[in-house]
N, C-alpha and C positions, 0 to 999 in steps of 0.2 A: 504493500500500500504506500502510496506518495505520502511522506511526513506533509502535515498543514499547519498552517500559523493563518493567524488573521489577517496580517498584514504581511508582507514583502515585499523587502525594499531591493533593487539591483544597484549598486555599485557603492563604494565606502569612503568617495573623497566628500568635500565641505557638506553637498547636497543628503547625502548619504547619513554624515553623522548627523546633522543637524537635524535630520528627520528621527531619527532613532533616538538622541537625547529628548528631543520634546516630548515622543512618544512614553519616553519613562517616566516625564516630569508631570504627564498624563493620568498615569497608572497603569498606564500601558505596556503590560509586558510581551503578550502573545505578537510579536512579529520575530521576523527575521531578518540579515542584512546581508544578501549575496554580493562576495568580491571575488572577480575572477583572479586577481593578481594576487602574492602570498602577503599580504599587509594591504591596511589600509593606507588611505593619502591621497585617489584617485589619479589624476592629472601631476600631481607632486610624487607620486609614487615613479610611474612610467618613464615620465622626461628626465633625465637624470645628465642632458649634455651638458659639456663645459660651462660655465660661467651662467646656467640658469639661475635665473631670477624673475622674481613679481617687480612687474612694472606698476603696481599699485601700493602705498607707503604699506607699510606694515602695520601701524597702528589700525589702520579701517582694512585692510584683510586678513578678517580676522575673525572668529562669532564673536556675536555679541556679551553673548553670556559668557565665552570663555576668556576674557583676554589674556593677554602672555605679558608681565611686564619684564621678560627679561631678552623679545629683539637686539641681538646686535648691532642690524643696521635700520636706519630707516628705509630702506626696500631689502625684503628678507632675500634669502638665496635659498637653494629651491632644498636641501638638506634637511632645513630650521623649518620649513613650512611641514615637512611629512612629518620629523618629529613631533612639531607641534600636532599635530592631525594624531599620530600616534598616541601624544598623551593624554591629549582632550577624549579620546576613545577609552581609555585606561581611566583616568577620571571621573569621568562621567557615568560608567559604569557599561558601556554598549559594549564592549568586547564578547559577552556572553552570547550575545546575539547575532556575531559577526561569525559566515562561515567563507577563510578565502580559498583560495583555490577552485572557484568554484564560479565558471561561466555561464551566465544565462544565452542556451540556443535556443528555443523558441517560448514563449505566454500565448494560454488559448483562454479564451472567453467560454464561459459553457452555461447559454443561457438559461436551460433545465435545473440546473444546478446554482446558477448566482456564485459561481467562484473564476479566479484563475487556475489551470494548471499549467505550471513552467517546469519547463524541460529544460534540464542542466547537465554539466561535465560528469556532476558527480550523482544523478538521480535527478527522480520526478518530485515535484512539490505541488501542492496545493496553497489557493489562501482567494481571501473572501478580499481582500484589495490589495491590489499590484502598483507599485510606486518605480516608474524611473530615476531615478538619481544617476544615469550615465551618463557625462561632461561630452562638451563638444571640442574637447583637445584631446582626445583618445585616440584616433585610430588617423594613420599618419595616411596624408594626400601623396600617392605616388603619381608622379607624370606621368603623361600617354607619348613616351619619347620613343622615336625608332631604336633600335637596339641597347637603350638602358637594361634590360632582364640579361643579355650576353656579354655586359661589359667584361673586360676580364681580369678586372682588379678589385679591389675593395667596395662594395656598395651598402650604404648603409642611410638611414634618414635619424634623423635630430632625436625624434621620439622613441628609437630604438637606437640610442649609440653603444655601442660596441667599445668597451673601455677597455679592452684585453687588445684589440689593434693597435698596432704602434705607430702614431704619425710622424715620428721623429725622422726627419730628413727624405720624407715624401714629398711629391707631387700631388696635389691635394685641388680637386674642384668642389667648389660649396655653390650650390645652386638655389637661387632666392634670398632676396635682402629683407624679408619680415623679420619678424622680432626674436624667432631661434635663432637667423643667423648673424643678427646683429651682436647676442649675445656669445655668440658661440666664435665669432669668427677672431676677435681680439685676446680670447684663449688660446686658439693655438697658430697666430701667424708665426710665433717666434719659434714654434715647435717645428714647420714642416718646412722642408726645401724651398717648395715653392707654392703658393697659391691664386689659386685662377676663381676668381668671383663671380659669378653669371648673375647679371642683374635686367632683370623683364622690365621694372619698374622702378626709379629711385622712390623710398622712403620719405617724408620729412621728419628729421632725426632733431629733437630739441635736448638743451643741456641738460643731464641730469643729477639732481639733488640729492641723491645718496651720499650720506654719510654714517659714522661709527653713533650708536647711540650712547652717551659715559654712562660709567659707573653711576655715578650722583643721579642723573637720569630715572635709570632700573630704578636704583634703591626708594626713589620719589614714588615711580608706579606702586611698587611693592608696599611701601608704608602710606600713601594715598591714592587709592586706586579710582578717587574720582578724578586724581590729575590726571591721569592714561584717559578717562572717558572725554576730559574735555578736549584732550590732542584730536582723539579720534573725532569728534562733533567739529572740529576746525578744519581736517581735514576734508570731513565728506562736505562742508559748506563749500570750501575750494576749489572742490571737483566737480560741483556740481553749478558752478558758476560757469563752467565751462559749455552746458547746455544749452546757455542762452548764444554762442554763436553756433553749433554747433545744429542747433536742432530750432531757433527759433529764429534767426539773422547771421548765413554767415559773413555779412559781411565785415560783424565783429571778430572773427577771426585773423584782420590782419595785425593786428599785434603780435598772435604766434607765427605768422609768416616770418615777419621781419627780427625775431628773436632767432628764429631755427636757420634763415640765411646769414644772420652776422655769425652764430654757431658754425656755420660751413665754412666763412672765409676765414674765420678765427683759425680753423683746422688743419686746411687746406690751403697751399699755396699755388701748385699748380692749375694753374687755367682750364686747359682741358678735363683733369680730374672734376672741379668745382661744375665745367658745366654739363658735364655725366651725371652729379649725383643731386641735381636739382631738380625737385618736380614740375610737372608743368600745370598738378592739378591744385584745384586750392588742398587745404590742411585742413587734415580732420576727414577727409573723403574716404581715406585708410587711416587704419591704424594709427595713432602717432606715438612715436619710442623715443623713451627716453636714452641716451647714450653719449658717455664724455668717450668713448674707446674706440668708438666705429669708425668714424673720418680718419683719424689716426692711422687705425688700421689697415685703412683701405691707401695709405698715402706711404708705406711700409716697402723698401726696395724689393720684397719678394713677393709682392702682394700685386694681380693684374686685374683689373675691374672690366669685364667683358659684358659690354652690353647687347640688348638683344633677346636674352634667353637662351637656353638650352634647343637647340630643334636634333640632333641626329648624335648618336653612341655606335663608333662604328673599332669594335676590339678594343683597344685601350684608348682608343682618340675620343675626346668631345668636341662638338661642332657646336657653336654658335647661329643662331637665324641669321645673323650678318656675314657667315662664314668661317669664319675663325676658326682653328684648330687646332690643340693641344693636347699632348699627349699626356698623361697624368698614372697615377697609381689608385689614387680612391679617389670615389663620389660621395661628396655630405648632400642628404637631399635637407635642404631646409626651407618645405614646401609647403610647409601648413598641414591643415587636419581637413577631412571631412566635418564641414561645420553644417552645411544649408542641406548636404544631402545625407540626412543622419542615418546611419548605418545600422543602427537596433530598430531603426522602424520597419526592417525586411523583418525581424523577429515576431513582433506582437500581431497578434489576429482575433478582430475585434468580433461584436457578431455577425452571426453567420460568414466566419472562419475569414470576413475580411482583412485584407490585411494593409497595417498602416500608411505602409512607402505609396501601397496602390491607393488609396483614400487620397494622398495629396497630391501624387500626378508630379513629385519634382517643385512644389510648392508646401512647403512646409506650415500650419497653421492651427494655432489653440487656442480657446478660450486663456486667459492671464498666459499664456505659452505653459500651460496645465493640462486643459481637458479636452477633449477631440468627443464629438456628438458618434454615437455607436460604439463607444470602449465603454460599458458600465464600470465602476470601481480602478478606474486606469488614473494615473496621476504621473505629470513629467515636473521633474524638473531641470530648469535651464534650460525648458523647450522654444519653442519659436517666435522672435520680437523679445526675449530677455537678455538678450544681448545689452552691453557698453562699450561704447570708446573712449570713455572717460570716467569711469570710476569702479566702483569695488562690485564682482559679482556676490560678493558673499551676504549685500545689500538687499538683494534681490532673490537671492537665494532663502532669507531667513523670512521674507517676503511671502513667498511661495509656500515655506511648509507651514506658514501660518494661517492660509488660505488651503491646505490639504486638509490639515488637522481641524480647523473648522467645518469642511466638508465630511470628513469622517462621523465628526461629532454629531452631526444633523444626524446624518442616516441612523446614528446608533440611538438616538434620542427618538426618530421615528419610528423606529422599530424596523425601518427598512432592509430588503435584503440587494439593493443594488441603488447606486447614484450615479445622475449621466446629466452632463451638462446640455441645455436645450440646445436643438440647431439654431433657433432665433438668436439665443445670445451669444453665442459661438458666430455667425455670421457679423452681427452690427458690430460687435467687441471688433472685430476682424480689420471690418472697413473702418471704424474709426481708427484703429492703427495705420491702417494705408493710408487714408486723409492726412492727418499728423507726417505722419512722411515727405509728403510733397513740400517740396521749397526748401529741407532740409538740407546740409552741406553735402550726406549721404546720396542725394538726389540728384542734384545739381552740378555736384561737385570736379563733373568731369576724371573721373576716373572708374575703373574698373575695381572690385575687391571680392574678398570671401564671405562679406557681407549676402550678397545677392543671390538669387538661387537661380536654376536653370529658366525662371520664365522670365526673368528681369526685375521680380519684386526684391526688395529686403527684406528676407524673411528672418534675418539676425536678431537686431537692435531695435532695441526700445526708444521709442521716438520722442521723447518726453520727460518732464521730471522724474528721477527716481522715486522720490517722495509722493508723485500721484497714482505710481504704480503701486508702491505700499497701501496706501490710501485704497485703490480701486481692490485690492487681494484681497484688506480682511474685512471691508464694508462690499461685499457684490450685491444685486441688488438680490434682494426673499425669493423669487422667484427665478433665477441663473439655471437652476438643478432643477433635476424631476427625480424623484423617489421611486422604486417600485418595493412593493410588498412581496417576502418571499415566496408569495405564491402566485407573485407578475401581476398584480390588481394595482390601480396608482390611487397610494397616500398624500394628504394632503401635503406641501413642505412645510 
């Protein structure tokens, strides 16, 4: 017989614990917490490349309830965040409930019955509500390059590095200038022979404010830990200040233009280098990274900055779209993740045996980026439009299971045996996210990103204050859900 829990939750980074500590704080013990990797950490677990780091201060990535007052830096490195993940688990008391090793391949809906059962590495489970907690930095974006699979040297991507490879005195191509390889590239230029840079698109790269957090510092959090609350309330103020050009006028965004261009010439002295690595889109349309190392690195006598992209892998040579050819020993893919086209959506099958990926057709879309109308009992988090380009997901994320767990609570108060968000409100919620999009730097902005899904919407980011998405998560309106009684008959909500 499949073991059952009430609840189960897939995966065990931020989204994961933060569901599972609330659930205790609840009374709620009967769930479980599937991690396919041997520890928890999610996204902090996986990425383990050179010089990873949160581009979000430390103070505000962070839970809420848990804070850490003894950060090293003001942006942690990617070590300090899994430990922390690790002891906030151990703390809190979730580890009992945590089983890793343990992949979810497929969740079926079984409307007779009013449960999930998922299909794992390690056995069959059952449960009366099924929660996503899998990150959209998990599963690494490989290019559709001609002979990348036959190269005949080292291949490997950011998200899987390989730390037993020896790059000392290699030939080394790093493909894509987002923010793994920004990080990762000024770790080891001093390490390899040579390195060849393939860049599709320059970044805009702003100075970054990392520093050593003192002693005196810690020791302040620690003996007033309302001084740590008010860092973090300063910083999300700051971040979110940034919304206003960003998603309501970009055209207040040229202030960060002209900070991130003096950055560049500060950097850089050659000419041709400077006008390679300057955008042509405005700022904020991608990503924006923080980095005092990048320019630097990329200005390094063994350091070759290939524009163009990657088009052809023909044995050991890489080809550039502009032509260019160079013979190398490994490829770093530093290409991003499968973000728009979520890859556990091929797993879940809603009723009658639909199945997710096919439901969105390549457009990605949920009620608060939560509920999908035909999944009773389904819940995502860090689904679709919860995206940022400017501030903390863990925001959003505490956001969310606060709007789960209230949803639970109904059904359990109703006596219900399944909850499914209405298509009415699943649709309007929808369009007013698209609405809200238009005129955005995102829209406008003249660039391409991983923002955007195959039909051309943004199906990422949250178009809006953070603060009115919290707002809108644990006020929806009484009537968002429709209840059914375990015997399929509809209870009032």
């Amino acid at each position: 017989m499949p073991e059952h829990a009430q609840i189960i939750i897939a995966g065990a980074g931020f989204s994961g614990l933060a569901t599972a500590i609330r659930l205790k704080e609840q009374g709620r013990h009967d769930f479980l917490l599937l991690e396919r990797a041997e520890d928890v950490g999610g996204v902090w677990q996986l990425n383990t490349y050179p010089g990873c780091t949160c581009d979000v201060p430390s103070h505000l990535y962070s839970l809420s309830f848990a804070p850490n007052p003894d950060w090293t830096h003001t942006y942690s490195p990617q070590p300090e965040i899994r430990d922390y993940l690790r002891r906030t688990a151990e703390d809190f008391g979730a580890r009992p409930h945590i089983r890793t090793g343990v992949a979810v391949e497929t969740a079926t809906w079984s409307e007779d019955d009013q449960r999930w059962t998922i299909e794992t590495s390690a056995g069959s489970y059952t449960a009366s509500v099924f929660i996503s907690a899998v990150g959209p930095l998990t599963e690494p974006n490989l290019p559709d390059v001609p002979g990348l699979e036959d190269f005949d040297g080292k291949l490997m991507h950011s998200a899987r590095w390989d730390h037993g490879y020896e790059l000392a005195g290699k030939r080394v191509a790093s493909i894509g200038t987002g923010a793994s390889a920004i990080q990762y590239v000024p770790e080891i230029v001093e390490e390899v022979q040579q390195l060849y840079v393939f860049q599709r698109t320059p970044p805009w790269v702003m100075p970054h404010g990392n520093r050593p957090i003192r002693d005196s510092e810690r020791a302040l959090f620690r003996l007033v830990p309302a001084a740590q609350r008010l860092v973090r309330h300063a910083v999300y103020a700051s971040r979110e200040l940034l919304v206003l050009g960003m998603a309501k006028d970009p055209r207040l965004l040229g202030l960060l233009e002209k900070l991130s261009r003096s950055h560049m010439r500060k950097s850089i002295s050659d000419p041709e280098l400077l006008e390679d690595v300057t955008p042509n889109y405005t700022v904020g349309c991608k990503r924006i990274i923080p980095s005092n190392r990048w320019y630097p690195a990329l200005a390094n006598p063994n350091v070759e900055l290939i524009t163009g992209g990657l088009s052809k892998v023909r044995g050991s040579t890489v080809i550039s779209s502009s032509g260019v050819e160079r013979d190398v020993d490994a490829i770093i893919l530093g290409t991003g993740y499968h973000v728009t086209d979520i890859p556990f959506a091929s797993h879940v099958r809603g009723r009658d045996g639909v199945v997710l990926q096919d439901v969105w057709e390549g457009s990605p879309r949920a009620y608060l980026g939560t509920s999908i109308p035909g999944f009773p009992n389904f819940f995502m988090l860090l689904g679709p439009n919860t995206g940022l380009g400017h501030s903390s997901m863990v925001y959003m994320i505490e956001s969310q299971v606060d709007h789960v767990l209230a949803a639970i609570e109904t059904m359990d108060r109703a006596g219900a045996g399944a909850i499914e968000v209405r298509p009415e409100t699943h649709e309007r919620y929808n369009r007013t996210v698209d609405e809200r999009m238009r005129g955005t730097v995102w829209e406008i902005g003249g660039c391409s990103s991983f923002y955007i899904d195959q039909t051309g919407r943004n199906a990422t980011l949250w178009p809006d204050w953070t603060w009115r998405f919290r707002h809108l998560a644990r006020r929806p309106p009484a009537d968002s859900y429709r209840l059914t009684s375990p015997v399929r008959q509809p209870v009032a909500a």
